[in-house]
N, CA, C and O atoms as a GROMACS GRO file, in nm:
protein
  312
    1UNK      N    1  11.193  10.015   7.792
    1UNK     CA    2  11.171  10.073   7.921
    1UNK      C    3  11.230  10.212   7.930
    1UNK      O    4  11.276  10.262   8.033
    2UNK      N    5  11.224  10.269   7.808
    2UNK     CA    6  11.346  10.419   7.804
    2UNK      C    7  11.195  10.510   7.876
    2UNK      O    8  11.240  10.602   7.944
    3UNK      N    9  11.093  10.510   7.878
    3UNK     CA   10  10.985  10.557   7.889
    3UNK      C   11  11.007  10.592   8.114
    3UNK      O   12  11.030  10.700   8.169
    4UNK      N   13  10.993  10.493   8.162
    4UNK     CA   14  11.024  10.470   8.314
    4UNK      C   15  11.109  10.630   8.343
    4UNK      O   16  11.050  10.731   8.381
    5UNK      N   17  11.254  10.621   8.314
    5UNK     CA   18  11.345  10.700   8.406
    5UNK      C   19  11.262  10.855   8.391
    5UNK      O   20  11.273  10.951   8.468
    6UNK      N   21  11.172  10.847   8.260
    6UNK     CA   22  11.179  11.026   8.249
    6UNK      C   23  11.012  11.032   8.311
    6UNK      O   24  10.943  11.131   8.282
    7UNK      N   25  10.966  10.945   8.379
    7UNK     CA   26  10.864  10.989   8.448
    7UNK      C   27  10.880  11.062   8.552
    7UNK      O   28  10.993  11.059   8.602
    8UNK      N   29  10.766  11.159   8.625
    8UNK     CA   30  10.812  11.272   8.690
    8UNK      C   31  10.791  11.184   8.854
    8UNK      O   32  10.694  11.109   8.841
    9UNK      N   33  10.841  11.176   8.972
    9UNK     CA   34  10.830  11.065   9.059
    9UNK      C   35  10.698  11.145   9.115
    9UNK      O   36  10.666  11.264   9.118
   10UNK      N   37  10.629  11.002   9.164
   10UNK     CA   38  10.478  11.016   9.204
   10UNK      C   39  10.386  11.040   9.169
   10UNK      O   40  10.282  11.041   9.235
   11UNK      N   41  10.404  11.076   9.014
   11UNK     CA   42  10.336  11.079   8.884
   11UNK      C   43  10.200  10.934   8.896
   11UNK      O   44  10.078  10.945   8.887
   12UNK      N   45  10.258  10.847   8.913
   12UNK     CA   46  10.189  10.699   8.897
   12UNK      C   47  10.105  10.650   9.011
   12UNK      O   48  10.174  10.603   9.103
   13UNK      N   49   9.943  10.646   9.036
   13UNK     CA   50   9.873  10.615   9.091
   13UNK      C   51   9.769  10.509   9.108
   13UNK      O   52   9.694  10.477   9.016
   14UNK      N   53   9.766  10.470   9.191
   14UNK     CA   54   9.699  10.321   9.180
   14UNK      C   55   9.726  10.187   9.169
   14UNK      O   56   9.646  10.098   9.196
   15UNK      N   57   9.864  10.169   9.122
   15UNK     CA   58   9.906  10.080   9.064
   15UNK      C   59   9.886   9.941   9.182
   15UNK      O   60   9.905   9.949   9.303
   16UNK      N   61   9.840   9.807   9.096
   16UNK     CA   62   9.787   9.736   9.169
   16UNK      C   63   9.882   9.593   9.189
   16UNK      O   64   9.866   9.513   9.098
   17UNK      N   65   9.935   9.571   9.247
   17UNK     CA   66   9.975   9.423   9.294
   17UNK      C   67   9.926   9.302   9.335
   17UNK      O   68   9.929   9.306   9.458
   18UNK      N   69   9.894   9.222   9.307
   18UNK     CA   70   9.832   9.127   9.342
   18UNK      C   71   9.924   9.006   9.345
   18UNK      O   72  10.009   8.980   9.260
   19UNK      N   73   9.890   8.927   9.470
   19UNK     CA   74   9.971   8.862   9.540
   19UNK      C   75   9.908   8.741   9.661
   19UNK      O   76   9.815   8.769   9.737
   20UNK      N   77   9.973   8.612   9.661
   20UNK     CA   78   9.873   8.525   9.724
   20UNK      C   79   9.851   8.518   9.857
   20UNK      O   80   9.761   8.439   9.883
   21UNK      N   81   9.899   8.571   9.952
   21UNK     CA   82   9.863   8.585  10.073
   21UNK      C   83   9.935   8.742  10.123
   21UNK      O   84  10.051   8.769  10.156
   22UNK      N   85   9.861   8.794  10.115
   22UNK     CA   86   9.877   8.937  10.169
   22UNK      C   87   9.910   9.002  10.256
   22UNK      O   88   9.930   9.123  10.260
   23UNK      N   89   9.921   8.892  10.368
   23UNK     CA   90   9.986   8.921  10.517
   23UNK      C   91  10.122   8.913  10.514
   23UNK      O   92  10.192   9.008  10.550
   24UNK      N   93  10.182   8.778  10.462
   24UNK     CA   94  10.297   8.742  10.393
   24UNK      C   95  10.357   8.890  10.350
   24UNK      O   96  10.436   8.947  10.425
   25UNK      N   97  10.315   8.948  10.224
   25UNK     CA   98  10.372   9.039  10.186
   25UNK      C   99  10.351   9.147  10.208
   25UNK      O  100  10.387   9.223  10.118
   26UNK      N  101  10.295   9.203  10.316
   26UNK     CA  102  10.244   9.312  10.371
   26UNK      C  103  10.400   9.338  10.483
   26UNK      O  104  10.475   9.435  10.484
   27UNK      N  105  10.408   9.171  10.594
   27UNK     CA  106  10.543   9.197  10.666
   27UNK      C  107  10.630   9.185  10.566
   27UNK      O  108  10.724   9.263  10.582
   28UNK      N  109  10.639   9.116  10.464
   28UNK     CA  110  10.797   9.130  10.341
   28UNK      C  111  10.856   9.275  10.341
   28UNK      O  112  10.974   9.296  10.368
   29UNK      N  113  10.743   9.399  10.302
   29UNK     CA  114  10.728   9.534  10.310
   29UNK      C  115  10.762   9.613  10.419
   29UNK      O  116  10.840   9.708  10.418
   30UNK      N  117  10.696   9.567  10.516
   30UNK     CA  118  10.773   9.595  10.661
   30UNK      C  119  10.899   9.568  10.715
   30UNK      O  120  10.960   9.627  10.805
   31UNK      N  121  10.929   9.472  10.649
   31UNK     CA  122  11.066   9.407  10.706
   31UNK      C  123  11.156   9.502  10.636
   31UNK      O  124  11.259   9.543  10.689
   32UNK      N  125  11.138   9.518  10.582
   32UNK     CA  126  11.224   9.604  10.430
   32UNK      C  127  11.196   9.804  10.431
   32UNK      O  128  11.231   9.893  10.354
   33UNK      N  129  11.117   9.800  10.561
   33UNK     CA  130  11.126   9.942  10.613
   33UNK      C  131  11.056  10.054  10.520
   33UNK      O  132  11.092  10.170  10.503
   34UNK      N  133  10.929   9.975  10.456
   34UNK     CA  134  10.792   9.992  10.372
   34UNK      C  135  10.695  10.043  10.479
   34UNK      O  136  10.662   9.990  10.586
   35UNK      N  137  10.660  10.152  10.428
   35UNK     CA  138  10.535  10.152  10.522
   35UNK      C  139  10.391  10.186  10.446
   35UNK      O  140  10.354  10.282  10.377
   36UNK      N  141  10.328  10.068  10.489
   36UNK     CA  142  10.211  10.003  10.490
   36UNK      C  143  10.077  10.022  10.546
   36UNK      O  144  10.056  10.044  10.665
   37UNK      N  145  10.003  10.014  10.470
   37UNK     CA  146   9.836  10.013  10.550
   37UNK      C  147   9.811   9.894  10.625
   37UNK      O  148   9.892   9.804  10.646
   38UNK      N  149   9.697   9.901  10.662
   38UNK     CA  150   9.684   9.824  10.765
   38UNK      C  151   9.621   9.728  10.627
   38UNK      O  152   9.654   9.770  10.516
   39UNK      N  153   9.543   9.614  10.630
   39UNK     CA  154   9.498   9.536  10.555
   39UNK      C  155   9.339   9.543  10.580
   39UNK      O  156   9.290   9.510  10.688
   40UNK      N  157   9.260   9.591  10.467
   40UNK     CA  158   9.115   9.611  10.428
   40UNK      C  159   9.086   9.479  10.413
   40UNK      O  160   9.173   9.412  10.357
   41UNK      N  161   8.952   9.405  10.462
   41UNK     CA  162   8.914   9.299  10.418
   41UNK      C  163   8.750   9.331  10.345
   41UNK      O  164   8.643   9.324  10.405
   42UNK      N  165   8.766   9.359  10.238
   42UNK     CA  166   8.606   9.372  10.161
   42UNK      C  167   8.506   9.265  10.156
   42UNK      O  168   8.389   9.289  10.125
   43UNK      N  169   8.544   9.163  10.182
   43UNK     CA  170   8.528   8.985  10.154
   43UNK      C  171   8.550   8.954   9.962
   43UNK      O  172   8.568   8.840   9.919
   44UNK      N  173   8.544   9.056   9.887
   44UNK     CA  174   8.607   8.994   9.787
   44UNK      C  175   8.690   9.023   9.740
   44UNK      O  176   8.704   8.996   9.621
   45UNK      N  177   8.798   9.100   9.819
   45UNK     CA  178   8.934   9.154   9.813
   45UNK      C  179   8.949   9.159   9.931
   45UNK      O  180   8.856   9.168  10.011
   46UNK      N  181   9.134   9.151   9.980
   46UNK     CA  182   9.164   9.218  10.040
   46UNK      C  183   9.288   9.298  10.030
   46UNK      O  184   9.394   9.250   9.989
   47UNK      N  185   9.272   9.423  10.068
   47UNK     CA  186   9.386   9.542  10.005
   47UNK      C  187   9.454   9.622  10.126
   47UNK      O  188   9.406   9.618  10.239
   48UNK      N  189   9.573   9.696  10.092
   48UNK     CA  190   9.627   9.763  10.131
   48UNK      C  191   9.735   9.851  10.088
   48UNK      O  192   9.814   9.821   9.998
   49UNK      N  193   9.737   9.981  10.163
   49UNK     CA  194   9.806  10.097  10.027
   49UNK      C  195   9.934  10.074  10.074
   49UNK      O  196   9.953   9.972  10.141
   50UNK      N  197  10.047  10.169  10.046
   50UNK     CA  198  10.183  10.194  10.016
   50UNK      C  199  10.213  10.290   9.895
   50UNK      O  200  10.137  10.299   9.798
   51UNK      N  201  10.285  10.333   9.904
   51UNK     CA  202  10.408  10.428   9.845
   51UNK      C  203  10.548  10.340   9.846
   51UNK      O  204  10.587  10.269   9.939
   52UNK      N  205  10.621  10.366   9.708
   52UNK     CA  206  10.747  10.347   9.689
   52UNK      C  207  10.811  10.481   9.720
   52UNK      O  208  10.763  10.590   9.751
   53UNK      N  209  10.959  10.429   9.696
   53UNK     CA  210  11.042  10.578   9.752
   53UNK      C  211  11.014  10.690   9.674
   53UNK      O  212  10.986  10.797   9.729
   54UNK      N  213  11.016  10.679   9.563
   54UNK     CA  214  10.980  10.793   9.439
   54UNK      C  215  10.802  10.844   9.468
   54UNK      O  216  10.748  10.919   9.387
   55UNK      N  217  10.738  10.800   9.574
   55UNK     CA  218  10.647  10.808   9.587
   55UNK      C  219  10.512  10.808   9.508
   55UNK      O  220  10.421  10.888   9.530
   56UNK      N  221  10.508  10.694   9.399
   56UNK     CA  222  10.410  10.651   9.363
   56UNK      C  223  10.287  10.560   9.461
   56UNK      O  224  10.327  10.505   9.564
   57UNK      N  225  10.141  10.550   9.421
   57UNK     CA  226  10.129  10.494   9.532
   57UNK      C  227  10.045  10.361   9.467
   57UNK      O  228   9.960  10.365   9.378
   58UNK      N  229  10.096  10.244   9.540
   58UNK     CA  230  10.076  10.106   9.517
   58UNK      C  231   9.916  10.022   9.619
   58UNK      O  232   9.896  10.030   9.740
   59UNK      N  233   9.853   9.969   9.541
   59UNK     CA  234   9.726   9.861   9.608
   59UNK      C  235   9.756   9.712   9.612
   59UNK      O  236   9.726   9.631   9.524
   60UNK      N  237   9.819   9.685   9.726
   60UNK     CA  238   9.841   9.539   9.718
   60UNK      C  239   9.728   9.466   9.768
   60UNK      O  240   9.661   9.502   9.865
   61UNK      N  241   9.704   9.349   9.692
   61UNK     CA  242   9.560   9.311   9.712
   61UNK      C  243   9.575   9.129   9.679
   61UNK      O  244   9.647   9.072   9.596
   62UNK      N  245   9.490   9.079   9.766
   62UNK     CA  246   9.454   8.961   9.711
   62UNK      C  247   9.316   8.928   9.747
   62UNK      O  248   9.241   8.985   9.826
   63UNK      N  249   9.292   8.807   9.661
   63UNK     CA  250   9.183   8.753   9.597
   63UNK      C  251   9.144   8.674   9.687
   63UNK      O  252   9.236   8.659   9.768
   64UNK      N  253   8.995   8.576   9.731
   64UNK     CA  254   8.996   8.500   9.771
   64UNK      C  255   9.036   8.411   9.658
   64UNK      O  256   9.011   8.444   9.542
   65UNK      N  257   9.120   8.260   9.700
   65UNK     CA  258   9.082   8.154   9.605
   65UNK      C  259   9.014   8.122   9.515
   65UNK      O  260   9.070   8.098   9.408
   66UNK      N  261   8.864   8.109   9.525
   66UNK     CA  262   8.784   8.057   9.430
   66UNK      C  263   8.816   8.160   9.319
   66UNK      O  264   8.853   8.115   9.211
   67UNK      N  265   8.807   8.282   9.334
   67UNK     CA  266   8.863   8.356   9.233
   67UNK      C  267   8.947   8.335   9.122
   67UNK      O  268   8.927   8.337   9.000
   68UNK      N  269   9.047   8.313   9.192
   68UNK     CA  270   9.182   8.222   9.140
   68UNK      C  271   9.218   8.104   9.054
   68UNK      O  272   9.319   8.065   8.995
   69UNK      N  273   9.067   8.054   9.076
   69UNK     CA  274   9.084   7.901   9.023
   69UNK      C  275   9.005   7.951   8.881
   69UNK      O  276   8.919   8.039   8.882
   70UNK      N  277   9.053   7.875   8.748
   70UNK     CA  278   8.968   7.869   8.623
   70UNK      C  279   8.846   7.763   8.642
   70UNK      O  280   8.846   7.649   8.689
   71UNK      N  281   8.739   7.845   8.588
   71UNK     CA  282   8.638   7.766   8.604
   71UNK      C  283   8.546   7.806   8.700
   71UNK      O  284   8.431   7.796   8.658
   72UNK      N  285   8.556   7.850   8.815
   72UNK     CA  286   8.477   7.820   8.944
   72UNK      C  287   8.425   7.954   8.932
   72UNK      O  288   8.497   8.046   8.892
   73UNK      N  289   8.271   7.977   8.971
   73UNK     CA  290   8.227   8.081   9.034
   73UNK      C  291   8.255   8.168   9.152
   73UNK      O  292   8.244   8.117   9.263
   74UNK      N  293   8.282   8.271   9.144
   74UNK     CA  294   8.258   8.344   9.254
   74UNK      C  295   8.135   8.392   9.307
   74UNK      O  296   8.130   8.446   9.417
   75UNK      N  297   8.093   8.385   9.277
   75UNK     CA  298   7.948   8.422   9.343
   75UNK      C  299   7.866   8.299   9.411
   75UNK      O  300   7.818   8.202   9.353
   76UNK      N  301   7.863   8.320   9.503
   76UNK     CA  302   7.791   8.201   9.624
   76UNK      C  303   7.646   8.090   9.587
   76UNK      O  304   7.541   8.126   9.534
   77UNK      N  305   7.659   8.038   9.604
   77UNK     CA  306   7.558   7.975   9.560
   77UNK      C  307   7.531   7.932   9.440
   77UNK      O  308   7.420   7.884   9.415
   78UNK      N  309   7.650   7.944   9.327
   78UNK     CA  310   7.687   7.901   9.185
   78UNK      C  311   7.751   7.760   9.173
   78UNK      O  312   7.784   7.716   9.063
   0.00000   0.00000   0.00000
């Protein structure tokens, strides 16, 4: 991890989180004096941005279920 400290801050974009209920950790973020997007619902994501202090900027996102599960289709009617 010697690579991390000598990055230049805010250098790092996009970076994606994924996480099982998104509301959950959307207030975790808030509580903790994060500030947060509001929450996008695409129907096969749902996302929301942030910045850390060093100001990189983060996509926290989750999946519906079926997604989630091995095996199962996502696509309707499969």
């Amino acid at each position: 991890m010697g690579d991390i400290p000598a990055m230049t801050p805010a250098s790092v974009k996009g970076l994606h989180l994924v996480v099982d209920d998104i509301n959950i950790a959307r207030d975790a973020l808030l509580k903790r004096g994060i500030a947060i997007g509001e929450v996008t619902d695409f129907k096969t994501v749902k996302s929301a941005e942030f910045r850390d202090p060093d100001g990189n900027s983060w996509l926290l996102q989750e999946f519906p279920p079926e997604v989630r599960q091995p095996g199962q289709s996502f696509s309707k009617g499969k």
